[in-house]
C-alpha positions in Angstrom: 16.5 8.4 114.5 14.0 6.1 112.5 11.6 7.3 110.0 8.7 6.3 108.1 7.2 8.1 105.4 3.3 6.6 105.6 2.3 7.1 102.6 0.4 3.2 102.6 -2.5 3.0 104.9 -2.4 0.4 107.2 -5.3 -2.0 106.0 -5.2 -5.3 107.5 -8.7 -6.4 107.1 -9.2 -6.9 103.5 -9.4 -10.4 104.3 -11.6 -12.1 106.7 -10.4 -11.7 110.1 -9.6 -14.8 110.8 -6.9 -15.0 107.6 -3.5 -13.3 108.7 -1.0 -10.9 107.1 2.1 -9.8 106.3 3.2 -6.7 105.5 6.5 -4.9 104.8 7.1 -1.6 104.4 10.3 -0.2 102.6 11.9 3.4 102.7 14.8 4.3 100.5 16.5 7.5 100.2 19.1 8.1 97.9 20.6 11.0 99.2 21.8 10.8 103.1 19.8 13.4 105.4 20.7 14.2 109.0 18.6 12.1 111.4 16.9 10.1 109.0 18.1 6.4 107.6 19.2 5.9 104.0 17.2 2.4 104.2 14.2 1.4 106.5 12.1 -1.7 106.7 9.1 -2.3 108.9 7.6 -5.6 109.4 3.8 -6.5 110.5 1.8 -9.3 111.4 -2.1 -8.8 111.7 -1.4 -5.1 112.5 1.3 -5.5 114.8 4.8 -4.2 114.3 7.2 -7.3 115.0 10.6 -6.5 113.4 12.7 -4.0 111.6 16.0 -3.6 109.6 17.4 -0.5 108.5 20.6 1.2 107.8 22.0 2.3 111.0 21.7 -1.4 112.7 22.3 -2.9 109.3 20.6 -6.1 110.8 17.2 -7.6 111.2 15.6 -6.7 114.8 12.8 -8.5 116.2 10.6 -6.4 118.8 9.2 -9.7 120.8 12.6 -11.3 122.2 11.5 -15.1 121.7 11.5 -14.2 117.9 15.2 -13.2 118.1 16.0 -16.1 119.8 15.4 -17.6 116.4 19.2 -17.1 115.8 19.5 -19.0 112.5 16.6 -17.4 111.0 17.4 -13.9 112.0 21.1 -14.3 110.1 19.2 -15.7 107.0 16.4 -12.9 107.1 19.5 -10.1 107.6 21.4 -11.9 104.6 18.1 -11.7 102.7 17.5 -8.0 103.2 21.2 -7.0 102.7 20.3 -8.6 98.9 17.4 -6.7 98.9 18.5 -3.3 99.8 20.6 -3.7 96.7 18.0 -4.7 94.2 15.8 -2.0 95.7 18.4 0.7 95.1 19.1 -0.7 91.6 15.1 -0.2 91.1 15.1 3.5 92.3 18.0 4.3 90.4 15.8 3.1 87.8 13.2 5.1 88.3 14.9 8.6 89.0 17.1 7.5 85.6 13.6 7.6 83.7 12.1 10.4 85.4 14.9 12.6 84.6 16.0 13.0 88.5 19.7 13.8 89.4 21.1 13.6 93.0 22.5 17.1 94.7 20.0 19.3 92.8 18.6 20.0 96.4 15.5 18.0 95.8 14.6 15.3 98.1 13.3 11.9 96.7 12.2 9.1 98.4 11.1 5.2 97.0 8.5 2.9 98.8 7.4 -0.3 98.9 4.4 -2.3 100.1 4.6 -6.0 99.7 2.1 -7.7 101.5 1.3 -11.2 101.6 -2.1 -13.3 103.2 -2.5 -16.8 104.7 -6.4 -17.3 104.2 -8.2 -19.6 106.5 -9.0 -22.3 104.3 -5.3 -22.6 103.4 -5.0 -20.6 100.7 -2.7 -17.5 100.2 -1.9 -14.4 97.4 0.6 -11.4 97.6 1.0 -7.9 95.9 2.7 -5.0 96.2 2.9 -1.3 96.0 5.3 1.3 94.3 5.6 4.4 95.2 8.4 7.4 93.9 8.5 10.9 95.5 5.1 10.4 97.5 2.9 9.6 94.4 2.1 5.9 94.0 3.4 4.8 90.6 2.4 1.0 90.1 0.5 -2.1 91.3 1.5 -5.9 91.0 -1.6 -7.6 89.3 -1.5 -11.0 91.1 -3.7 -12.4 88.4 -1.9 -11.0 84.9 1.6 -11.3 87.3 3.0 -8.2 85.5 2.9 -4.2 87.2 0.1 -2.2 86.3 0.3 2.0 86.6 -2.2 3.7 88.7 -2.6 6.8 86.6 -2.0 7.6 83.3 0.8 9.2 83.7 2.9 6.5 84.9 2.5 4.3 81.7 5.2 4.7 79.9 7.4 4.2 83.0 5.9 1.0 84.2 5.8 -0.8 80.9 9.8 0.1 81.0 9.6 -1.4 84.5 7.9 -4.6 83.3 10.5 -5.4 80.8 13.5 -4.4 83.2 12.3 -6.1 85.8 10.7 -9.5 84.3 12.5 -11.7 86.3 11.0 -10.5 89.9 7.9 -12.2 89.1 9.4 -15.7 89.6 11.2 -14.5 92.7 7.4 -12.8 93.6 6.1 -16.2 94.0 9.0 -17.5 95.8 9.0 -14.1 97.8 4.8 -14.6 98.3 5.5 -18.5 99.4 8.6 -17.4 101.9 6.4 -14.8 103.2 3.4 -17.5 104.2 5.7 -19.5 106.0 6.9 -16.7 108.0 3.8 -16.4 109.0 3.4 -19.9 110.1 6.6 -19.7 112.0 6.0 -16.1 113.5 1.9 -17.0 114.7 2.9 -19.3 118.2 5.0 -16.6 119.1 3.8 -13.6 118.8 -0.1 -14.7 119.9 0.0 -13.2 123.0 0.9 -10.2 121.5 -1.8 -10.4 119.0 -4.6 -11.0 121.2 -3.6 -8.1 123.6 -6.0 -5.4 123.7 -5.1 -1.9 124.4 -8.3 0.7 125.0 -8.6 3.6 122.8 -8.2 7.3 124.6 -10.1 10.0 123.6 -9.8 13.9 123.5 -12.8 16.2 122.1 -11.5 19.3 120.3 -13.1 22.5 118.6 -12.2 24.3 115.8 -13.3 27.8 114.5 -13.4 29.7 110.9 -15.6 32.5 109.5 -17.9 30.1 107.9 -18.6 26.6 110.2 -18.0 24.5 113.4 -15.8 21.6 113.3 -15.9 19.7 116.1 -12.9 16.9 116.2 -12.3 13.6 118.1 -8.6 12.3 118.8 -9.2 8.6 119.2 -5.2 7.3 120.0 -3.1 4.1 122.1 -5.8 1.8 121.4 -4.7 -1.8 119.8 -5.6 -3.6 117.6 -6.5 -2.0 114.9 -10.2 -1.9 114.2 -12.2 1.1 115.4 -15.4 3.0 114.7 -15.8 6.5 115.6 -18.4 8.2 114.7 -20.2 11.3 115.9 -23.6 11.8 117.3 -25.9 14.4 117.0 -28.8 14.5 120.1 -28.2 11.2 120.8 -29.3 9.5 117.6 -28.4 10.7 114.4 -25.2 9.9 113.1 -23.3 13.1 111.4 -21.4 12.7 108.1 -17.9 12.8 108.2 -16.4 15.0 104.7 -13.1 14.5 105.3 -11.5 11.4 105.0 -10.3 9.6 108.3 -7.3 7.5 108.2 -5.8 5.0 111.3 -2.3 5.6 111.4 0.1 3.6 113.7 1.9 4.9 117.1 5.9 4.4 117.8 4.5 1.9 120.9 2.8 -0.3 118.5 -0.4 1.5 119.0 -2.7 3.4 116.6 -4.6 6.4 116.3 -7.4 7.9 114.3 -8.8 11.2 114.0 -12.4 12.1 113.1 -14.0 15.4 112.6 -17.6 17.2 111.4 -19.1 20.2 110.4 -21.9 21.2 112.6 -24.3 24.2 112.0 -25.1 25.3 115.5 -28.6 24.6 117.4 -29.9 25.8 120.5 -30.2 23.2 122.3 -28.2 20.4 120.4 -26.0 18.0 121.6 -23.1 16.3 120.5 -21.2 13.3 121.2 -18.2 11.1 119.1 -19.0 7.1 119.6 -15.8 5.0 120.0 -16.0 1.1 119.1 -13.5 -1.0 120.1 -12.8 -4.8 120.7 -11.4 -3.8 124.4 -14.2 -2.4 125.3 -17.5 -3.9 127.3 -19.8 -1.1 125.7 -18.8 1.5 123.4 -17.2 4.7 125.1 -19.3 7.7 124.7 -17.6 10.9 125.3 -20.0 14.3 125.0 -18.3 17.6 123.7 -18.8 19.5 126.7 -18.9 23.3 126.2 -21.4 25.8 126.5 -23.6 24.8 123.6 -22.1 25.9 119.7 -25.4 28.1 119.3 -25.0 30.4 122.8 -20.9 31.5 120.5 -23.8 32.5 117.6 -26.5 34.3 119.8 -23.6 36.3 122.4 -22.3 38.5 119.3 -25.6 39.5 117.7 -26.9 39.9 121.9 -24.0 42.5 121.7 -24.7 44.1 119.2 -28.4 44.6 119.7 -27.7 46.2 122.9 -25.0 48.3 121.6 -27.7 49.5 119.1 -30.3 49.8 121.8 -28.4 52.1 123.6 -27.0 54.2 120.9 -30.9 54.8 120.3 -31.3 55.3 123.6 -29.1 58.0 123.6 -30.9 59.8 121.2 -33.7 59.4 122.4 -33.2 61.1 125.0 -31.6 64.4 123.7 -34.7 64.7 121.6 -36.9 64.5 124.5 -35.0 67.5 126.5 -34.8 69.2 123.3 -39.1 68.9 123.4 -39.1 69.7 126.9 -37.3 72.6 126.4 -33.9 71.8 128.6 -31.4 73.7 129.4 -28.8 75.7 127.2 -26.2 73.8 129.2 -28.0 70.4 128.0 -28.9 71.3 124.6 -25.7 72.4 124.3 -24.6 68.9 125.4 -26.3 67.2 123.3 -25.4 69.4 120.2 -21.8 68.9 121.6 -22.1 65.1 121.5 -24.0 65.5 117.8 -20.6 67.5 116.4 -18.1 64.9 117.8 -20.0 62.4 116.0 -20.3 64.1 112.9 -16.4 65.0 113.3 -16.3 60.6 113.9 -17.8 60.5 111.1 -15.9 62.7 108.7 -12.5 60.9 110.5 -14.1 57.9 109.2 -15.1 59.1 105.8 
């Protein structure tokens, strides 16, 4: 079984949309674990997932067959990655040397990678990368200053070590950054029809319910390519403010998926809808949250217990009025009856 540990979000507009990308996404483990691979590699172009390599196959797979008709190229890109695998395991062995970590001590570890690389439109391209140990991201390449750069203070000390272990991978950056470019030159006249498919987005409308709020959730998922606004309405109009951080996260199809969810205070009378923009779509879908509205769950418990109260007083009421009229033993009785057992459910309760 394949697996991917997303830690990098898939961002593939942070160039104009008419530039093009590359990105790779590397998995190591050290340690073997049932139903997992030791080593996995994901490819994209523009969003789309277009190859793979990983330990079980040991070989470069392309998902479109007229890329892996490219027979030549495929052998060179497996020869290539079979190099790499090593260097990257050299690299984490690095890293878990310097950060004290020992294999069989029941811990699990994992490296990733991120290299990406970008063919701009006026014929210009760049390429970074990402390093991440144990789900924490440890360094950046700076393009510019072509040396690693920590992300947080605490990774300092182990990325200047990295710098000076691993001088020598800025020369093969470039030449890694100019191979990649290429690729993408080659890959584009094959893999256009792919690109410019359009998949539209499903949507399911979900509630959730705690002591204090509302939060009302939208499921936006299968929809490709990549680029998508959701956003929630509130009576129509007013957009509602989204806390929590919403990520697109990729589909085993090729697809993606996004989830975004609000806090709502109920109103009487208030309506709310979530607002999916896509590129596949004529209009953007509108899809209501239909329920009984959020403020009828707020005014059926305190309706409750009003009438609870009402006719608790009720009650009394009434005793005290045969008690005036002067009832009956048998009813006073009753009534002094029922005004014990209370006082005994009372003392229970005390």
């Amino acid at each position: 079984m394949n697996y991917m540990f997303w830690l990098f979000s898939l961002s593939v507009c942070a160039v104009p949309c008419d530039s093009h990308t590359i990105q790779y996404y590397t998995t190591l483990i050290p340690s073997p674990t049932p139903g997992v691979n030791h080593y996995t590699n994901i490819a994209f172009l523009d969003g789309f997932r277009y190859g793979k390599y990983d330990s079980d196959t040991c070989h470069v797979q392309y998902f479109d067959p007229a890329l892996n008709a490219l027979t030549e190229h495929v052998e060179k890109k497996t020869k290539y990655v079979r190099v790499l695998v090593v260097f990257q395991k050299q690299q984490m062995e690095f890293l878990m040397g310097y950060l004290n970590k020992t294999y069989g001590d029941g811990d699990f570890y994992v490296y990733q990678r991120k290299f990406v690389c970008e063919l701009n439109e006026d014929g210009t391209h760049a390429a970074y990368e990402e390093i991440a140990f144990d789900g924490k991201e440890i360094m950046v390449f700076d393009k510019e200053n072509e040396m690693y750069v920590p992300t947080t203070q605490e990774t300092l000390l182990v990325t200047q070590q990295w710098n000076q272990h691993y001088d020598h991978a800025k020369i093969n950056k470039i030449n890694r950054g100019n191979e990649c470019v290429q690729n993408i030159k080659m890959y584009l006249p094959y893999l256009s029809n792919d690109l410019e498919r359009k998949v539209p987005p499903k949507v399911k409308i979900s509630r959730s319910q705690s002591e204090s709020s509302t939060a009302l959730h939208c499921h936006v998922y299968g929809f490709y390519p990549r680029d998508v606004e959701v956003k929630w309405i509130k009576n129509g109009r007013d957009e509602i403010y989204s806390e929590e951080s919403a990520e697109i996260l990729p589909n085993p199809d090729g697809t993606y998926q996004i989830r975004v969810s609000v806090e709502v205070t109920p109103e009487e009378g208030a309506t709310y809808s979530c607002h999916v923009d896509h590129s596949s779509l004529e209009n953007p879908l509108v899809v209501p949250f239909e329920s009984t509205d959020l403020s009828t769950y707020y005014i059926v418990i305190p309706v409750v217990a009003a009438l609870s109260l009402l006719l608790v007083a009720l009650g009394i009421f009434v005793c005290r009025k045969r008690r005036r009229k002067g009832s009956s033993g048998g009813q006073e009785g009753l009534c002094m009856r029922n005004s014990n057992n209370d006082s005994s459910v009372q003392s229970v309760s005390r």
